[in-house]
C-alpha positions as CSV (number, residue, x, y, z in Angstrom):
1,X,21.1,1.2,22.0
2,X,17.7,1.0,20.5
3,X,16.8,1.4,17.0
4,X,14.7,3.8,15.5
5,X,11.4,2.7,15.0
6,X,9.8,1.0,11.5
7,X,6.0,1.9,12.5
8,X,4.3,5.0,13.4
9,X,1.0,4.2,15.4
10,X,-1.4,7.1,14.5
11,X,-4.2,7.2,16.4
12,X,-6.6,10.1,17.4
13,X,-8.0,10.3,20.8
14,X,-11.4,12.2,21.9
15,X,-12.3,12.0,25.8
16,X,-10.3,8.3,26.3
17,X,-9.0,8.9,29.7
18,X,-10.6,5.5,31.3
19,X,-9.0,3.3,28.8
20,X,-6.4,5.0,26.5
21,X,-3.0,4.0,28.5
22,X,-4.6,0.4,28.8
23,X,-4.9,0.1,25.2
24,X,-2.0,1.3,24.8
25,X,-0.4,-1.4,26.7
26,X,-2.4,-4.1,24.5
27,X,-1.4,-3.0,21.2
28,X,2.5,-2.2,22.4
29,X,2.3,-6.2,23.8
30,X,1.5,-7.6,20.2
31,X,4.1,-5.3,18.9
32,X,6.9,-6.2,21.0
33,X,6.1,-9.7,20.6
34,X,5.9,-9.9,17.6
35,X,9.6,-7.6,17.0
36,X,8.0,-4.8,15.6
37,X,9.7,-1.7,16.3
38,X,7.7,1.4,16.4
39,X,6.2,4.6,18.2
40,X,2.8,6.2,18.7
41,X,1.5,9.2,17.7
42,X,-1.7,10.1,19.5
43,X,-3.5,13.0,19.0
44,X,-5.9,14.6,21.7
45,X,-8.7,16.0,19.6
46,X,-10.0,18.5,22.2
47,X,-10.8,16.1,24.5
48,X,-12.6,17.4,27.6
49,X,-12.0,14.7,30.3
50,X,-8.7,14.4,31.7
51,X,-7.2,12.5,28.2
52,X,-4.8,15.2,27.5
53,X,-3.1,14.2,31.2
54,X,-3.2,10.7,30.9
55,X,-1.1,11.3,27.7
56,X,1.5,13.6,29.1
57,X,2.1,11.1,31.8
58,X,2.2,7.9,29.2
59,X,4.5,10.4,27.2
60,X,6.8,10.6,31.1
61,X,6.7,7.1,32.0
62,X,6.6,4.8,28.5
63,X,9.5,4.6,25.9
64,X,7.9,6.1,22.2
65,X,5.0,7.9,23.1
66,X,4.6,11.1,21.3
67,X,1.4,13.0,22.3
68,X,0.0,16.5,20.7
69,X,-3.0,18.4,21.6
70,X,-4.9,20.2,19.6
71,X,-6.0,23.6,20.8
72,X,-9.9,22.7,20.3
73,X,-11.8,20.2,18.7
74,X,-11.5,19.9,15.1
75,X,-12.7,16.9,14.5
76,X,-11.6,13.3,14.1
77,X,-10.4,13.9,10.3
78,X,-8.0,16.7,11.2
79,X,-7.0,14.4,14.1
80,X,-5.6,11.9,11.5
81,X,-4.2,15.0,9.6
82,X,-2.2,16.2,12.3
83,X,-0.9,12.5,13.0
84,X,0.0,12.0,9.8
85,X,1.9,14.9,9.2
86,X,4.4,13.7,11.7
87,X,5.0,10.8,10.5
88,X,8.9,9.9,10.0
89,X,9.0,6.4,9.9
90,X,8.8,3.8,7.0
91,X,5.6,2.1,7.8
92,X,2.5,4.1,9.5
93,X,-0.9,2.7,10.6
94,X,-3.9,4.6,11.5
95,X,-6.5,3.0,13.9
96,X,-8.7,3.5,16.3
97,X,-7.9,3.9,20.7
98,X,-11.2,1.7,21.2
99,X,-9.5,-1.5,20.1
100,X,-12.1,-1.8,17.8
101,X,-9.4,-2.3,15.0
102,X,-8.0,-5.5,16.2
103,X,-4.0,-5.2,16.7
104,X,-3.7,-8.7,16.9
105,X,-4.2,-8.3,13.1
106,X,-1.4,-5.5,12.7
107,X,1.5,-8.3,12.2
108,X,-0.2,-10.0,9.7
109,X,-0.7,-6.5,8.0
110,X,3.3,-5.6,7.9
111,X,3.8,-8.8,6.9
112,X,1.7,-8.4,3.6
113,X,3.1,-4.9,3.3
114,X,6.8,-6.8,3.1
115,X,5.3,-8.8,0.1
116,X,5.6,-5.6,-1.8
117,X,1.6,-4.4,-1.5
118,X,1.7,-0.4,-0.7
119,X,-1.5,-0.1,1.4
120,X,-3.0,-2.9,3.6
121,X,-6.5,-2.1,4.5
122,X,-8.6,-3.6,7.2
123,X,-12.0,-4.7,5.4
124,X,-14.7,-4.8,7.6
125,X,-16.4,-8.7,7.3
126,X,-19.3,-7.1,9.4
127,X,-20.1,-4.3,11.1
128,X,-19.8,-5.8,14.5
129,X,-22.3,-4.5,17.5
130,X,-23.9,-1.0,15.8
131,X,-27.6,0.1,15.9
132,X,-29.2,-1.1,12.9
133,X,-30.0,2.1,12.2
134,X,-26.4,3.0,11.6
135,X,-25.7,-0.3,9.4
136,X,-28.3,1.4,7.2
137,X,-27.0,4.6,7.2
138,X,-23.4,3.4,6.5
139,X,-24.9,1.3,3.1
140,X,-26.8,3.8,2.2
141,X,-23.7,6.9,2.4
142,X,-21.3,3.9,0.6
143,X,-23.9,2.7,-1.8
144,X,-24.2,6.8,-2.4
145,X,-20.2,7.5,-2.5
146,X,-19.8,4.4,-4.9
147,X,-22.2,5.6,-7.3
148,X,-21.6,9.6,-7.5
149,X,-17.5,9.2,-7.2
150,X,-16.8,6.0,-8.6
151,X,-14.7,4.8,-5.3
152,X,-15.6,1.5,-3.9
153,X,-15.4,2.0,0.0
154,X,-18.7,-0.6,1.2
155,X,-17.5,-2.1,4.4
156,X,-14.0,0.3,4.2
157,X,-12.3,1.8,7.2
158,X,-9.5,4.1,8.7
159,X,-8.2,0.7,10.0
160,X,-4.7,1.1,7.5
161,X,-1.3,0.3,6.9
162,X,0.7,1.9,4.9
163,X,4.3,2.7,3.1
164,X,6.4,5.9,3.1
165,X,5.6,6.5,-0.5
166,X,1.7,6.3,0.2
167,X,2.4,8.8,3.3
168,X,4.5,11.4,1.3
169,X,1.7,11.1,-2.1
170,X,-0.8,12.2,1.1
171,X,0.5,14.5,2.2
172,X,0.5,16.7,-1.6
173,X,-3.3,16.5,-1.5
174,X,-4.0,20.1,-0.1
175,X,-7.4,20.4,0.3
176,X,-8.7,21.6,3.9
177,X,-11.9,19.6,4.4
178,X,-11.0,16.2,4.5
179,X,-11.9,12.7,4.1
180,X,-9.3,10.3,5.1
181,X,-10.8,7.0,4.1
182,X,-11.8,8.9,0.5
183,X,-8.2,10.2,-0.1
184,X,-6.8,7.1,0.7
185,X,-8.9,5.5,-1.7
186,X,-8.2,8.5,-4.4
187,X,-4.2,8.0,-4.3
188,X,-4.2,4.3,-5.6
189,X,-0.8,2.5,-5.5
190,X,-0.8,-1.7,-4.6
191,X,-3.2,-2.5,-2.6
192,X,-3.8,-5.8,0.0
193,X,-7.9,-5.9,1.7
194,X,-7.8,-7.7,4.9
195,X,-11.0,-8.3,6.6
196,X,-11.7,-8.2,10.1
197,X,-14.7,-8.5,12.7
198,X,-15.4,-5.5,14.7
199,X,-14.7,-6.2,18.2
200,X,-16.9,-4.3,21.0
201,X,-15.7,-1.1,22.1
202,X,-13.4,-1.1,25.5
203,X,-15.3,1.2,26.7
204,X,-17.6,4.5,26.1
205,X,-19.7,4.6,23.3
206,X,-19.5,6.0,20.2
207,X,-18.3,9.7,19.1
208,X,-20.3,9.7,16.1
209,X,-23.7,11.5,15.8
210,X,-26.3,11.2,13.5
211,X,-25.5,15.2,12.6
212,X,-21.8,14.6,12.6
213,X,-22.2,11.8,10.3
214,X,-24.4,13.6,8.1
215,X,-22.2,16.9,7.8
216,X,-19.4,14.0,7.0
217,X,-21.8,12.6,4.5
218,X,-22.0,15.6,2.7
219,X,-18.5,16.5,2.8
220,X,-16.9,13.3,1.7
221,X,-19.6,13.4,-1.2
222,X,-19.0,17.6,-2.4
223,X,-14.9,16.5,-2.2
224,X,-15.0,13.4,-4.9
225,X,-17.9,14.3,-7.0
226,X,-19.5,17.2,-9.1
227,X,-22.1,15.2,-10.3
228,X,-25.0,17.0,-7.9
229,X,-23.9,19.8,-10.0
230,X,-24.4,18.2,-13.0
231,X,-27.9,16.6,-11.5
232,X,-29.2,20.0,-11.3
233,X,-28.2,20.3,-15.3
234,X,-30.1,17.3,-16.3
235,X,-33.2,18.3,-13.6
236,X,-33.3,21.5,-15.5
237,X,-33.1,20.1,-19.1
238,X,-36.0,17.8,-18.0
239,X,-38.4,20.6,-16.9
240,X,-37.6,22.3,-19.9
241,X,-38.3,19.6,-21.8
242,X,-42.1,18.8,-19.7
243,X,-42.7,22.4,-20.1
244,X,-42.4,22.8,-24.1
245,X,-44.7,19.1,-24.2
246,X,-47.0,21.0,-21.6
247,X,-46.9,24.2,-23.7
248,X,-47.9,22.3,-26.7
249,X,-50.6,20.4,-24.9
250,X,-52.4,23.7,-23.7
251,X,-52.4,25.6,-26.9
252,X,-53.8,22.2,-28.0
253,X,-56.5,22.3,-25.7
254,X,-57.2,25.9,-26.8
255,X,-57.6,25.6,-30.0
256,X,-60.1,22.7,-29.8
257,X,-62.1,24.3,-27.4
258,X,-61.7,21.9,-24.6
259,X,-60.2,24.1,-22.6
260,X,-60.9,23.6,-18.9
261,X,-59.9,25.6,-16.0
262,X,-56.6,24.2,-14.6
263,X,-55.9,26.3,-11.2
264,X,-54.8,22.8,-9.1
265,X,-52.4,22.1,-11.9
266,X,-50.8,25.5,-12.3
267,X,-50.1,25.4,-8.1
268,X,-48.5,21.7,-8.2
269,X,-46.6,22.9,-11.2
270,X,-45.0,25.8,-9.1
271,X,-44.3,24.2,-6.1
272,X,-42.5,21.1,-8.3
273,X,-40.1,23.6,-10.1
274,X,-40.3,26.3,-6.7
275,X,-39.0,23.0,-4.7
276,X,-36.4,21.7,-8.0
277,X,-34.8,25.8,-7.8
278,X,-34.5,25.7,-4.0
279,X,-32.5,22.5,-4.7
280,X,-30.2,23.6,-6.9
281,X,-29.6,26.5,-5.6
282,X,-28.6,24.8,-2.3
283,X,-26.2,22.7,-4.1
284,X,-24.8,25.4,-6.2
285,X,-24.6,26.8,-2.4
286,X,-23.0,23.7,-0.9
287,X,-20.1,24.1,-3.5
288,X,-19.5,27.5,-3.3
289,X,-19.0,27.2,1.1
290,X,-16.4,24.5,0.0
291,X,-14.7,26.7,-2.5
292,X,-14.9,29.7,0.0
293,X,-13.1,27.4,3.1
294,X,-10.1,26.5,0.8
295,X,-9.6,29.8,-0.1
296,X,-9.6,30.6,3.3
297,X,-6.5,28.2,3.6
298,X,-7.0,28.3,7.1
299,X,-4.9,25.4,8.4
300,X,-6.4,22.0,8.9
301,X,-5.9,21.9,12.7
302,X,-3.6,23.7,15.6
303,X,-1.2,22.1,17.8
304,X,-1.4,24.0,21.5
305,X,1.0,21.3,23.3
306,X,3.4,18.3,22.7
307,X,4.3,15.8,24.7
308,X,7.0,13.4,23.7
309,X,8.8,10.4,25.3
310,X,11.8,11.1,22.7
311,X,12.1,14.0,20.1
312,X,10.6,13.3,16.8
């Protein structure tokens, strides 16, 4: 008779079918190896290759497998949300189908976890084979998060392991818009980095484009942080500030006769406050769309099918 499992594998899945039941196969190797009993939970995030099959038959023909599709795609975050929320084991950790995350690693990890640690993160040592472009972009949105929410997450990713109690504090952070890597982060309890080298991707390339990692950008950044809010207080307190100096400079001027006409000024000066007021009133804007999705409360994500080697 076999036991129940100790580790929930959660791991999303977007257009994987070339590689996903191979990877599989890797990561449940190192597992059973190493003694490790545990399931997956893979979550088809609207894939629109033949993924979704591949799953159902993994789910027919391998012992563990629980597989649920969502009903479009919502994006990789909900993905994690929707794994995560059906998690019933002691120990869950979220990684990637590329192999990107190394499993080799995920031993090493439970075994810190048994030390008494709550969270065992994978630290990135380097970013492994991306465009430089995107090695920029990454230090630049990290650099950005560190400063505006106080959260260290340079070199961070979903790559995590982590105990019931960590699972069940997630899961009473209700917001629908959301940022795994940042609530992670935002819970706290004991906490073990463990770097690793990014290893090339299987196969495929990557899911992330330069929009989607912008509108993530400026998600994660509305979610922790108010201070753009309070940026547009300070921007405002400066102009006001210029503008009385200004004010006294001109009646200055007047007054001594020196006068002189001032018509390129007067146009830089309204296109500098035109362009500060457009700002703010986009940011204002950006807060109020997040404030109008949650009170939408429309659910994160929406299950059409399951798949599942053995009931959860």
């Amino acid at each position: 008779m076999s036991t129940a499992p100790e580790l929930s594998l959660v791991i999303p899945v977007y257009n994987e079918e070339a590689h996903i039941a191979s990877s599989i196969a890797t990561v449940r190797g190192i597992l059973d190896e190493a003694g490790i009993s545990h399931q997956f939970i893979l979550v088809d995030d609207g894939s629109r290759d033949k993924t979704w099959a591949k799953l159902q038959d993994m789910a027919a023909t391998m012992p563990h497998i629980h597989a649920f599709k969502l009903s479009r795609n919502f994006g990789k975050e909900a993905a994690l949300c929707a794994g995560l929320e059906q998690v019933d084991t002691e120990l869950t950790l979220v990684m990637d189908s590329d192999l990107q995350h190394p499993p080799e690693l995920i031993p090493a990890m439970v075994a810190k976890l048994r030390e008494g640690y709550d969270v065992v993160e994978g630290i990135k040592s380097d970013r492994g084979h991306e465009a430089k472009l995107y090695k920029l972009g990454a230090r630049a949105f990290y650099g950005s998060f560190l400063r505006l929410t106080g959260f260290d997450l340079r070199d961070a990713s979903d790559f995590k392991l982590m105990n019931r109690k960590v699972i069940d504090a997630w899961r009473q952070l209700p917001e629908r818009d959301t940022f795994f890597r940042g609530m992670s982060a935002w819970v706290g309890f004991k906490r073990y980095a463990m770097p690793f080298q990014v290893a090339r991707r299987v196969e495929g390339v990557s899911k992330w484009s330069p929009v989607k990692l912008s509108r993530l950008f400026i998600s994660a950044i509305s979610s922790f942080s108010s201070l753009p809010l309070q940026i547009i207080t300070v921007l405002g307190a400066v102009f006001f500030f210029s503008s009385l100096l200004l004010a006294i400079w001109t009646l200055y001027m007047k007054f001594a006769g020196t006068a002189l006409s001032g018509f390129t000024t007067v146009i830089l000066l309204q296109l500098i406050i035109g362009s500060a007021i457009m700002f703010g009133l986009g940011t204002i804007g950006l807060y109020l769309a997040r404030i109008y999705d949650e009170i939408k409360a429309r659910p994160r994500y929406l299950i059409e099918q399951k798949a599942s080697s053995h009931a959860l």
